[in-house]
C-alpha positions, 0 to 999 in steps of 0.5 A: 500500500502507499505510504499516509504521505503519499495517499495525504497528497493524492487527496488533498489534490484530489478536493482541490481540483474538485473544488476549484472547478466552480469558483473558477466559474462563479467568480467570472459568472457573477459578473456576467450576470450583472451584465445581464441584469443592468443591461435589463435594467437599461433597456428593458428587453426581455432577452436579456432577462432571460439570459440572466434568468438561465445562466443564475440557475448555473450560478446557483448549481455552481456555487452551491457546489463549490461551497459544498466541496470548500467546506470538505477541503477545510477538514484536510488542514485538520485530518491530513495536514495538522502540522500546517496548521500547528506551524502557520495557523496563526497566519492561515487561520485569520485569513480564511476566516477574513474570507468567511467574514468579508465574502462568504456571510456576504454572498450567502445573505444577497444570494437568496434575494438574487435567487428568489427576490426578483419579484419581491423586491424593487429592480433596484434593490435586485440589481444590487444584490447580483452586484452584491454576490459578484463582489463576494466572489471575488473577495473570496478570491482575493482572501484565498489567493492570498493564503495560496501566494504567501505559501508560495512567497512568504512575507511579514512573519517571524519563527518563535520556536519553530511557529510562525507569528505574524509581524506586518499583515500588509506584508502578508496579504500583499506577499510578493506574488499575490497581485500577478496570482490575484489578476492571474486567476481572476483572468482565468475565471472570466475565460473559463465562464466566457467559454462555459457560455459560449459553449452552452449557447452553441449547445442550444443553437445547434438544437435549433433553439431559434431565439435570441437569447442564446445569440446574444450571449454566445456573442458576449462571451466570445467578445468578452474572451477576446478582450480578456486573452490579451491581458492574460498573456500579459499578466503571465509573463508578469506572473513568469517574471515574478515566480523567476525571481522569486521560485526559479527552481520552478520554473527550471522545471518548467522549462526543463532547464537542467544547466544554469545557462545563458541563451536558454532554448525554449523546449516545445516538447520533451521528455525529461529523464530525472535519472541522466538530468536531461532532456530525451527527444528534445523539440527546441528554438534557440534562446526563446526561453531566454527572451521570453523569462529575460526579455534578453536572448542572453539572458541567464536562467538557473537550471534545476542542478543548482536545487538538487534536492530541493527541486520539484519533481520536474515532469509533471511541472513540465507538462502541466505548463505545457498543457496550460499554456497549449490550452490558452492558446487553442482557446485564443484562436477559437475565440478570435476565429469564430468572433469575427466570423460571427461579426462577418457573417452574422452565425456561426457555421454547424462546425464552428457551433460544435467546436465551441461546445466541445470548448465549454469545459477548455478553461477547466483544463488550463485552470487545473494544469496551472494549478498543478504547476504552482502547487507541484511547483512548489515542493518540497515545501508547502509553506516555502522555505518554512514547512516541507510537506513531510513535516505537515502530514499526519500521522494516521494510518496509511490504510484510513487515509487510503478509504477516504480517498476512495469515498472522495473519489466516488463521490466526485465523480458522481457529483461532476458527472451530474453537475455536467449532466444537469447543466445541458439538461437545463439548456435543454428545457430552455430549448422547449420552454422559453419562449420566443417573442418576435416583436423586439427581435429587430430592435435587439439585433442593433442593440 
């Protein structure tokens, strides 16, 4: 049987990836859906009504599931992992609770007037209340971000007999890497909901759903990945930069760089040996990894020999980036072909329809692959420098942690496969519900 070290991590991956699925929705959902709604508000077409009325229902499903599966993630600090708590939990207590307080209280209390208060409060009190739940989401990113970066760039803490005090919270919060990890992530959201809309919309357009709502927010979704895909290329290499000054033994896995070199090649596909300490089959151009974590070809980048032992382990690093960012781009180009086929020619083709459903889930598979990399990226440590892994796991028996697992698994798969299914399973009802009003479509199409 695996070692309690071992199955621990297998299993807080397991929540974690589980988990981040939604807020990774939620956040950017949000935000759409206040689109939505203040655009009724403006105008006073019903299509847009009946966009937010659809896509709150996902937002709904989502959220109910991501607080669902936060709270199961909690009890690892507790079950799995006690030594985290015991050694940082002067600092990771107080900011999940921030988070719970500021955010969470927040979201729970306007949600129920956002879900059920259309009709029973004013326009103006409802709008607010969307407002109000878009905002909490995204202090809950910001509160958890936070926690995620210090463990990455710890700051503004001392040890006092091997525990962790805090000596300056702004230092905390505001650690060296949490403002391109916050936009970073905050980017991913708005991409994966923009492609999760774009994809559903398709969904029902390709089962002859003639009305145009799902027309309109195809092409707000589309426009909305198109304006957001710049910026996140722009904040990853800030992000790139950062994580080179501050975690470079990461991003020599990343790249698979095993000397300290000048002029690094950037490797498009490998497959790193950790036993010879190179790279087998290697696909290279000359010095791009340079330029591109430099902004000099010549510039010098520490390779992985400099942290032996003290490094990650380098092919699931190395692949996940590749994954994330060969994903980022695919995404890319699928959002700028078909927008601007879409402002050329009015629709979108039946192939072009069924690609952008077979993209509604794309950003979960960026999101996970990054995440993969800033968390494996990290090892030995998970707290840097401060706490390795070993020192913070439990102590119980390989074989308890091994049937938990197995329960969280099941339980998971079950859950996404439903979630998944209930999410076209609503796209289908709208298909034969809603209905169609004719007397605003012309008005709409030059809205």
């Amino acid at each position: 049987m695996l070692d309690t070290l071992l199955l621990s991590r297998i299993q807080f991956a397991t929540n974690i990836s589980f988990h981040i699925l939604f807020p990774t929705i939620t956040i950017a959902l949000g935000w759409f859906l206040v689109f939505f709604k203040v655009r009724y508000d403006i105008t006073n077409h019903p299509v847009w009504l009946r966009a937010y009325r659809f896509w709150v229902k996902i937002f709904a499903l989502t959220f109910a599931l991501g607080v669902v599966s936060g709270i199961t993630m909690s009890f690892q600090f507790g079950t799995n992992w006690p030594g985290f708590m015991e050694k940082v939990g002067n600092i990771a207590g107080p900011l999940l609770g921030y988070e719970v307080l500021t955010a969470f209280f927040m979201e729970a209390t306007f949600l129920g007037v956002m879900l059920f208060g259309m009709n029973r409060v004013s326009p103006r009190v409802h709008t607010l209340s969307t407002i109000v739940v878009a905002v909490g989401t995204t202090i809950s990113a910001f509160w958890i971000l936070s926690l995620n970066s210090w463990m990455q760039t710890p700051a503004g803490f001392e040890l006092r007999n091997g525990i962790v005090y805090p000596t300056d919270w702004l230092a905390v919060i505001f650690n060296p890497s949490f403002p391109y990890r916050f936009f970073h992530m905050l980017l991913a959201s708005g991409l994966t909901a923009a492609f999760l809309i774009a994809g559903v919309s398709s969904y029902r357009l390709l089962k002859k759903d003639n009305k145009h709502a799902p027309n309109m927010t195809l092409k707000v979704s589309l426009t909305v990945a198109c304006l957001l895909a710049p910026l996140q290329i722009f904040v990853g290499d800030l992000h790139g930069l950062n994580t080179l000054q501050h975690q470079p033994q990461k991003v020599a896995a990343m790249e698979g760089a095993w000397e300290t070199q000048k002029g690094l090649p950037l490797v498009l596909f490998a497959i790193p040996n950790e036993d010879t300490r190179t790279n087998d089959f290697a696909i290279e151009i000359p010095k791009a990894a340079s330029l591109i974590l430099t902004h000099d070809l010549n510039g010098e980048i520490k390779g992985l020999n400099e942290f032996e032992g003290a490094h990650p382990p380098v092919k699931p690093v190395f692949f996940g980036f590749r994954i994330m960012v060969g994903m980022g781009m695919l995404m890319i180009a699928v959002a700028f072909i078909t927008r601007l086929s879409l402002w050329r020619n009015k629709r979108l083709s039946h192939w072009q329809l069924k690609i952008l459903v077979a993209m509604s889930f794309s950003g979960w598979v960026a999101t996970l692959a990054g995440w993969y990399v800033t968390e494996i990226g990290r090892q030995p440590y998970l707290v840097s420098g401060v706490l390795t892994v070993e020192e913070a796991v439990t102590t119980v028996a390989s074989s308890n942690v091994a049937i938990s697992l197995a329960a969280y698994l099941l339980v998971y798969i079950v859950l996404l496969v439903l979630y998944i299914r209930t999410l076209f399973y609503t796209a289908d009802k709208a298909v034969q519900v809603e209905e169609y009003d004719y007397s605003i479509v012309e008005e709409v199409r030059h809205a």
